[in-house]
C-alpha positions as CSV (number, residue, x, y, z in Angstrom):
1,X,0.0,0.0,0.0
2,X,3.0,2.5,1.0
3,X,4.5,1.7,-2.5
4,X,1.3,2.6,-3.8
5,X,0.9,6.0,-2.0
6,X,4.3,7.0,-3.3
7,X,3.1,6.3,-6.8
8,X,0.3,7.9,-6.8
9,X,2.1,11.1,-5.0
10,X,4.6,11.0,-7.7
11,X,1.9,10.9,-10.5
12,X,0.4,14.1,-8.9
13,X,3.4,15.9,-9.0
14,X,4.3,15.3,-12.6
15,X,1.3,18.3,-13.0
16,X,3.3,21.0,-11.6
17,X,7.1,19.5,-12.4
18,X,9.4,19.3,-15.2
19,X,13.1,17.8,-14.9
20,X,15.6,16.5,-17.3
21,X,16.2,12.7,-17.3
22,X,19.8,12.8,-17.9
23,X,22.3,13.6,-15.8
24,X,25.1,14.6,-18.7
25,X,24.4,16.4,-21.8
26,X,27.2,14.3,-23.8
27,X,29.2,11.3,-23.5
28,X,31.9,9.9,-25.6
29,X,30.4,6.8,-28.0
30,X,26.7,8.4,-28.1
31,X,24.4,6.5,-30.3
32,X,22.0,9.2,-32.0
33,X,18.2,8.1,-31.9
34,X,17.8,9.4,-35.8
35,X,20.7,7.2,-36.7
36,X,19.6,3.5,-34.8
37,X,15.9,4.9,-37.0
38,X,17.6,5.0,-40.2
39,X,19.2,1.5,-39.7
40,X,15.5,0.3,-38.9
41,X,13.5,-1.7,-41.3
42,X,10.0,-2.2,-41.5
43,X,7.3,-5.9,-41.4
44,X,3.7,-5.2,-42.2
45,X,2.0,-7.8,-39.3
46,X,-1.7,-8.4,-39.3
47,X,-2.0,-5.3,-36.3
48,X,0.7,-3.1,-37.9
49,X,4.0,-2.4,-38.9
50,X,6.9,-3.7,-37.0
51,X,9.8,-1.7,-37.2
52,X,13.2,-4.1,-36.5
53,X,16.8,-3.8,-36.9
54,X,18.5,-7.0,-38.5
55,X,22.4,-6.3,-38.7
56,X,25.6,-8.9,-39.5
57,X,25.6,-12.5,-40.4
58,X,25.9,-16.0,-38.5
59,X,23.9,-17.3,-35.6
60,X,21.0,-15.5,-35.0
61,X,20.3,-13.6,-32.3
62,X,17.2,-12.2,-30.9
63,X,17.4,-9.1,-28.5
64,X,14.0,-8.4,-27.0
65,X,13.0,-5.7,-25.0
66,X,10.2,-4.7,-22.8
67,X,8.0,-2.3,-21.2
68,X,8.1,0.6,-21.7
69,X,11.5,0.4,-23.7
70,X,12.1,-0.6,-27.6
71,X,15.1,-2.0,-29.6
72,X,16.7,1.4,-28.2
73,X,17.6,-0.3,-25.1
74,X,20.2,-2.8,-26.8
75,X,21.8,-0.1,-28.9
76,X,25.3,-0.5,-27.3
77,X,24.8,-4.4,-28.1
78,X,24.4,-4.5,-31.6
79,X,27.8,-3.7,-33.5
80,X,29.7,-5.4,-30.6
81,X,27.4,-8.7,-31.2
82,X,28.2,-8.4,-34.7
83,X,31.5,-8.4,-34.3
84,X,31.7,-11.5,-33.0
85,X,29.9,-12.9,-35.7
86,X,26.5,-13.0,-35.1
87,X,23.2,-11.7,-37.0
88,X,21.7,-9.5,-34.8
89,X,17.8,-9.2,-34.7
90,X,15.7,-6.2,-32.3
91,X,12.9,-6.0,-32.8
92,X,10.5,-3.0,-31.3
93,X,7.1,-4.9,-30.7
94,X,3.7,-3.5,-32.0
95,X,2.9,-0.2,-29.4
96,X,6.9,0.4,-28.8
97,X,9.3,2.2,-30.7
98,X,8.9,3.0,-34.1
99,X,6.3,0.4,-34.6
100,X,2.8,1.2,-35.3
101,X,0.0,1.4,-32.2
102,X,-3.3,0.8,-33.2
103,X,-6.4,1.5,-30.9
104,X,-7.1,-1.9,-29.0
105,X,-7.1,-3.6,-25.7
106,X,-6.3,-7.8,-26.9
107,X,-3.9,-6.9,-29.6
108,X,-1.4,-6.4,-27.0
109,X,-1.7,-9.8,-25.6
110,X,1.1,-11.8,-25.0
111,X,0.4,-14.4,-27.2
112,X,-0.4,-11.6,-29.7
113,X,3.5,-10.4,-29.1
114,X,4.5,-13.8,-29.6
115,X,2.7,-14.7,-32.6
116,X,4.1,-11.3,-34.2
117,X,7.4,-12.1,-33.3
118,X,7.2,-15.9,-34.8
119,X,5.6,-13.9,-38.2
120,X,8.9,-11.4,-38.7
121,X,11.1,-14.1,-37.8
122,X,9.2,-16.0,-40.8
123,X,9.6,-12.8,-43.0
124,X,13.3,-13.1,-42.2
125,X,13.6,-16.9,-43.2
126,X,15.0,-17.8,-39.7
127,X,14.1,-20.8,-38.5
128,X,15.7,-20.7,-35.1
129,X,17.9,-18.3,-32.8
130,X,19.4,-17.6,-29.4
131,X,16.2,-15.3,-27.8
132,X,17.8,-12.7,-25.6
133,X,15.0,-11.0,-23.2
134,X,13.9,-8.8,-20.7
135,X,11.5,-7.1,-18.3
136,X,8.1,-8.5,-20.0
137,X,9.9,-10.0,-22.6
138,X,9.8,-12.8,-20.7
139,X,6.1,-13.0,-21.1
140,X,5.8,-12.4,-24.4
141,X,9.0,-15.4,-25.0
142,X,7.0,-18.0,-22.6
143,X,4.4,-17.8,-25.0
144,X,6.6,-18.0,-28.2
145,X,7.5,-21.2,-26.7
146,X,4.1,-22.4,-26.0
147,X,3.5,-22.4,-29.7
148,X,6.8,-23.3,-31.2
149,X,9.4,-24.3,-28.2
150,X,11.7,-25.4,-31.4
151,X,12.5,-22.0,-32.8
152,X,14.5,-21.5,-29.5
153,X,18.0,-22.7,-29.7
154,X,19.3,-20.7,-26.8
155,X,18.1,-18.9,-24.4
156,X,19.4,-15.5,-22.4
157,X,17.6,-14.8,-19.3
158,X,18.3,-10.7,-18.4
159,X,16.0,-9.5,-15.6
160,X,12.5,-10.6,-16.8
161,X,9.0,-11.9,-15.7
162,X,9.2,-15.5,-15.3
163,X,7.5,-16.7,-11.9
164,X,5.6,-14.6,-10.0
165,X,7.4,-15.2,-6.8
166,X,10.1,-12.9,-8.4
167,X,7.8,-10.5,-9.5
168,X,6.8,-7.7,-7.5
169,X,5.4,-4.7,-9.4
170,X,5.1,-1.2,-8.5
171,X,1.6,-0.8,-9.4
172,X,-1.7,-2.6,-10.3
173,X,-4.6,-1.2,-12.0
174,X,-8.0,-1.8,-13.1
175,X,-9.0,-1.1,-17.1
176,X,-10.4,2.6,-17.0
177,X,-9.6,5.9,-16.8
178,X,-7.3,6.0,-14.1
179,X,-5.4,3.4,-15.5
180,X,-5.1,5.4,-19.0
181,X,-4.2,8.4,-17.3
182,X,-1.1,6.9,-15.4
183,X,-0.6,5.1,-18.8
184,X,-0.4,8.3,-20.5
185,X,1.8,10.2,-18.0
186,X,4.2,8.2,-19.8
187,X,3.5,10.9,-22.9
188,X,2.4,14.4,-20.5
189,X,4.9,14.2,-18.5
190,X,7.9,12.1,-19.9
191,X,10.9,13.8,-18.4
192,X,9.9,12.8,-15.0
193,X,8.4,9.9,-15.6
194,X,11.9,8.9,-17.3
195,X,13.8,10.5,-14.4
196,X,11.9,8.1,-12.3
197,X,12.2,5.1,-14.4
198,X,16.7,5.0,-14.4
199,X,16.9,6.3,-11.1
200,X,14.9,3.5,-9.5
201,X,16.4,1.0,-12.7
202,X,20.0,1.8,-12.6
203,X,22.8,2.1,-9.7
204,X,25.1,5.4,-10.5
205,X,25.0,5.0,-14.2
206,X,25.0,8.5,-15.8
207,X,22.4,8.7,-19.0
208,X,22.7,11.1,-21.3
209,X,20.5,13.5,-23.6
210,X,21.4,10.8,-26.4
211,X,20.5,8.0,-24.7
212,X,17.2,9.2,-23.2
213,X,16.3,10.5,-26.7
214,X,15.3,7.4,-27.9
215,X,13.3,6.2,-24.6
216,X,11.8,9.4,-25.0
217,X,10.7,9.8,-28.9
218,X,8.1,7.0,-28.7
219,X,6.2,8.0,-25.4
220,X,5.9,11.7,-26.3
221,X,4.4,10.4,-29.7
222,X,1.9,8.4,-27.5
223,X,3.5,4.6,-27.8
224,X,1.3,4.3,-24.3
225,X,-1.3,1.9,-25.3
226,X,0.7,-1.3,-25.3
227,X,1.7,-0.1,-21.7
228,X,-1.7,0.4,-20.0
229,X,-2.2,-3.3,-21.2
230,X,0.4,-4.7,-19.3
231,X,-0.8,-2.2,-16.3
232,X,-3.9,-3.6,-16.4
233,X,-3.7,-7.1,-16.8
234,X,-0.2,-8.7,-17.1
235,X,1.2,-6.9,-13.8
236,X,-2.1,-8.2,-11.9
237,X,-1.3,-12.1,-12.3
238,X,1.7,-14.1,-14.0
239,X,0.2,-17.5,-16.0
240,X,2.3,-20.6,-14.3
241,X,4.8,-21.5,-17.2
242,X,6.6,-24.1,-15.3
243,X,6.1,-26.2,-18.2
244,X,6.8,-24.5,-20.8
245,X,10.2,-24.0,-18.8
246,X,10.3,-27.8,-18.4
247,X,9.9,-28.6,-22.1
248,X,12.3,-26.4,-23.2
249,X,15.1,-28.7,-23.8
250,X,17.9,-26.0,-24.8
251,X,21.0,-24.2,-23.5
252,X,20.2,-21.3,-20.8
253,X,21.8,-19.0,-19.1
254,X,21.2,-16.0,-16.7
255,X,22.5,-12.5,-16.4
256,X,21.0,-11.4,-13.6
257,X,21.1,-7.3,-11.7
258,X,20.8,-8.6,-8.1
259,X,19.6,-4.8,-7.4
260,X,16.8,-4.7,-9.1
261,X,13.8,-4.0,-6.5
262,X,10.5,-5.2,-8.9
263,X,12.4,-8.4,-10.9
264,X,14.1,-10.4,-8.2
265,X,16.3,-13.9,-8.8
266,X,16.5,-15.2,-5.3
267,X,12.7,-15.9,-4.1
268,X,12.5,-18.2,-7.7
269,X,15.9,-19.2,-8.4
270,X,15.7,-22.7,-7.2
271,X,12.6,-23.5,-9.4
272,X,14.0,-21.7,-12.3
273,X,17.2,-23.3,-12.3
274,X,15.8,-26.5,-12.3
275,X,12.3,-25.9,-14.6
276,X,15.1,-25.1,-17.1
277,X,18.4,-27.4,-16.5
278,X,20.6,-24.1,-16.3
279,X,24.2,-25.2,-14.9
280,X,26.0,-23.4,-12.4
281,X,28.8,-21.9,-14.7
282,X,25.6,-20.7,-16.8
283,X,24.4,-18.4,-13.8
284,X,25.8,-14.2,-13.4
285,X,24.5,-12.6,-10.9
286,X,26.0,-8.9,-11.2
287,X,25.6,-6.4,-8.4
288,X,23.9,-4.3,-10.6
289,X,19.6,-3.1,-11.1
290,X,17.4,-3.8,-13.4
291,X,18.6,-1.8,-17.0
292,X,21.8,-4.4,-17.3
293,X,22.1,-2.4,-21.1
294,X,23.1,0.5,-19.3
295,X,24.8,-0.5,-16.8
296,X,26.8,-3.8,-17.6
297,X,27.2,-3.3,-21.2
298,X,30.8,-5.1,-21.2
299,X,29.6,-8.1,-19.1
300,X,26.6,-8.4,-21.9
301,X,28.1,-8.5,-24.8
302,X,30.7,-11.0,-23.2
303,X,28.2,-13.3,-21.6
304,X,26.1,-13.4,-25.1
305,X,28.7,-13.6,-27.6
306,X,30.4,-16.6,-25.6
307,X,27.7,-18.6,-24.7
């Protein structure tokens, strides 16, 4: 409930206060927003237009976001993964990025995700891949591998919903106004709600105006609908996927921010290590939060492009 309070306080005073979400105006290696756009290309869906970045060639490897982040978040991934000789897929799902968002409520299902994400990886010819995810992308992967567990050859676990003994989110709404209103904060008021977002996600890690550019782009041009669905239905109860964990028979591994205070390892560690066979040289727990991009960039790209 005290959680809760503090929310709600902190929505109120988005009315009256305007901040900037970085903390440096410039740092050396920025990534431009207009540039990671240009690279993007575009897959007409059933529900819209799916913009995605596929760079490099050899294994394939998927780098899925979630809410309410795009393909922006693994910028600092993409070359370096490429390097190493990999063909890099990111994706921004439908409502995120610079993918379409249509008016609807069930379009932004998780099995909807997943069923997108099966169709582009058709487009694409790729029959399987190593599926990197995060944050709800864990949702929306469960149920890729409800439908087709084979199309997973590997799997990257980075801070995600997976039980819901390690899920504890910040807020829980009912479909309604209220709900759309928080949901569309996310567009009024997107400094602050940004500010908020890395300073409760990331441990000292200094952002700049580049880097919150392209967090910020989509949400001022209204990507929120996507979001109030996972408000209002996927943070109120998390489907029991223990086996779908079980049947996946593939290679796993976690990289884990032990800091992060919504998306925590240790209360389901013990069922997730076994649901999924995951050795013990397999496991990285970093003392880090919950935007790993950001943060552990080095320790990413290592983890990923060895395993």
């Amino acid at each position: 409930m005290f959680k809760k309070i503090i929310f709600y306080a902190l929505i109120i005073a988005t009315c009256f206060i305007s901040c900037k979400p970085y903390q440096v105006a410039t740092k050396p290696g920025d990534i431009y927003y207009e540039d990671f756009t240009a690279k993007q290309k575009k897959w007409t869906s059933n529900s819209g237009d799916i913009a995605y970045i596929d760079e490099g060639e050899g294994e394939v490897i998927l780098l899925l976001h979630g809410i309410p982040t795009s393909g922006w978040l693994y910028r600092k991934l993409i070359d370096p993964l490429v390097k190493t000789g990999h063909r890099v897929i990111v994706p921004d799902m439908l409502g995120f990025g610079n993918s379409d968002s249509p008016d609807g409520y069930e379009i932004y299902g998780k099995a909807e995700h997943a069923k997108r994400l099966l169709g582009l990886m058709a487009y694409l010819k790729i029959d399987n891949w190593h599926q990197v995810m995060h944050d709800a992308g864990g949702l929306w992967t469960w149920e890729l591998a409800k439908i087709a567990p084979d199309k997973i050859s590997k799997l990257s676990i980075l801070n995600t919903i997976i039980y819901g003994e390690g899920f504890d989110p910040p807020m829980k709404f009912r479909k309604g106004l209220f709900a759309k209103a928080v949901a569309g904060t996310y567009r009024s008021n997107t400094n602050l709600m940004l500010k908020m977002l890395f300073k409760n996600g990331t441990d000292n890690c200094e952002l700049s105006k580049a880097d919150i550019e392209g967090y910020k782009v989509p949400l001022k041009n209204g990507k929120t609908k996507g979001l109030y669905k996972f408000f209002t239905k996927n943070t109120k109860s998390i489907p029991d996927y223990s086996d779908v964990l079980k049947g996946l028979n593939v290679p796993t591994q976690v990289i884990w921010g032990t800091n992060d205070e919504i998306l925590h390892w240790r209360p389901q560690s013990e069922k997730v290590i076994t649901d999924l066979n995951i050795k013990e040289e397999n496991i990285h727990l970093l003392k880090k939060n919950h935007f790993l991009q950001e943060e552990a960039v080095d320790e990413l790209i290592e983890y990923l492009s060895a395993f």
